[in-house]
C-alpha positions in Angstrom: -50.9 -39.5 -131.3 -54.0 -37.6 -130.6 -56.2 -39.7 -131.8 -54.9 -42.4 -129.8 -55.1 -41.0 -126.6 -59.2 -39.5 -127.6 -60.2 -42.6 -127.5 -58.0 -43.8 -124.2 -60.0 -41.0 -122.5 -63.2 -41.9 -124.0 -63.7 -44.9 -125.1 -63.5 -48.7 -124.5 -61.9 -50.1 -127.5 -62.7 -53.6 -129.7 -60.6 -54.2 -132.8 -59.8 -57.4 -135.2 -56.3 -58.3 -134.5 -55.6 -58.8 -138.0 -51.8 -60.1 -139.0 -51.3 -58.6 -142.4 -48.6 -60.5 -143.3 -50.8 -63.4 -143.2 -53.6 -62.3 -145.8 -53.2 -64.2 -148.8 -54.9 -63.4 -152.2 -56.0 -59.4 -152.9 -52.8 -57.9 -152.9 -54.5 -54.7 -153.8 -56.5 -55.6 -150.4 -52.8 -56.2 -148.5 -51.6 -52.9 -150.1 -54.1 -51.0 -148.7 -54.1 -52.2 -145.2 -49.8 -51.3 -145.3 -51.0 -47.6 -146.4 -53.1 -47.4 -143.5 -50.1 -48.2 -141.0 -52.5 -50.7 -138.9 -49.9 -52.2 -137.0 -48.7 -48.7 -136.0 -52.1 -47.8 -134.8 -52.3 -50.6 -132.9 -49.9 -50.4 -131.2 -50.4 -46.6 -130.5 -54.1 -47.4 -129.8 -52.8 -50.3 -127.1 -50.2 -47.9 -125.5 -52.8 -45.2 -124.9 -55.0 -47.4 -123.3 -52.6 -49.3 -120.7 -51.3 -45.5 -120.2 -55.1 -44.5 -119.2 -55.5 -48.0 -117.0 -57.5 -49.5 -119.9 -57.1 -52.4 -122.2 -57.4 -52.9 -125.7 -59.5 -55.9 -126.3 -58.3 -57.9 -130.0 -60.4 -60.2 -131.7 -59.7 -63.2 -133.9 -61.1 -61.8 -137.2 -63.4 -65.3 -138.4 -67.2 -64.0 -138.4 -66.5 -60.5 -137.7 -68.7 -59.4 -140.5 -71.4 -61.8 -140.4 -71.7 -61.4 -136.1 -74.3 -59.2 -135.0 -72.8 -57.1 -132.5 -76.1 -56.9 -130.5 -77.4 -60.5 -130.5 -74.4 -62.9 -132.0 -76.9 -64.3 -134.5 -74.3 -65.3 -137.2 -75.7 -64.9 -140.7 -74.3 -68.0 -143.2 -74.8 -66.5 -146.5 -72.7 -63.7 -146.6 -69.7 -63.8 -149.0 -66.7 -62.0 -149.3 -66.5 -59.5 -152.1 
């Protein structure tokens, strides 16, 4: 996948390592996330890197949205829509 190995070459890479088997509620939200193929591209994405002597850094997916990515101030009153 090119894509996959763009971002080897270029990048250090940060993603949620979300389980979508394990959302529960939207099913619109579930069906979405299968059309994308995110496990594939995970898994492509985490090949790519090990292949370039990288790694692929998961996060657990709590706060992700409300965590500044430049200070870690967390803001408490955002809901999900």
């Amino acid at each position: 996948m090119r894509l996959g190995k763009h971002f080897a070459r270029n990048y250090a890479l940060v993603m949620e390592d979300i389980q979508v088997k394990e959302l529960v509620g939207n099913s619109l939200r579930r069906m979405r996330l299968h059309d994308v193929a995110f496990h594939e591209l995970k898994n492509t994405l985490k090949y790519q890197m090990e292949k370039h002597g990288k790694a692929l850094i998961l996060v657990d997916p709590p706060y992700t949205s409300k965590t500044c990515a430049k200070c870690g101030y967390v803001r408490e009153d955002l809901t999900l829509r």
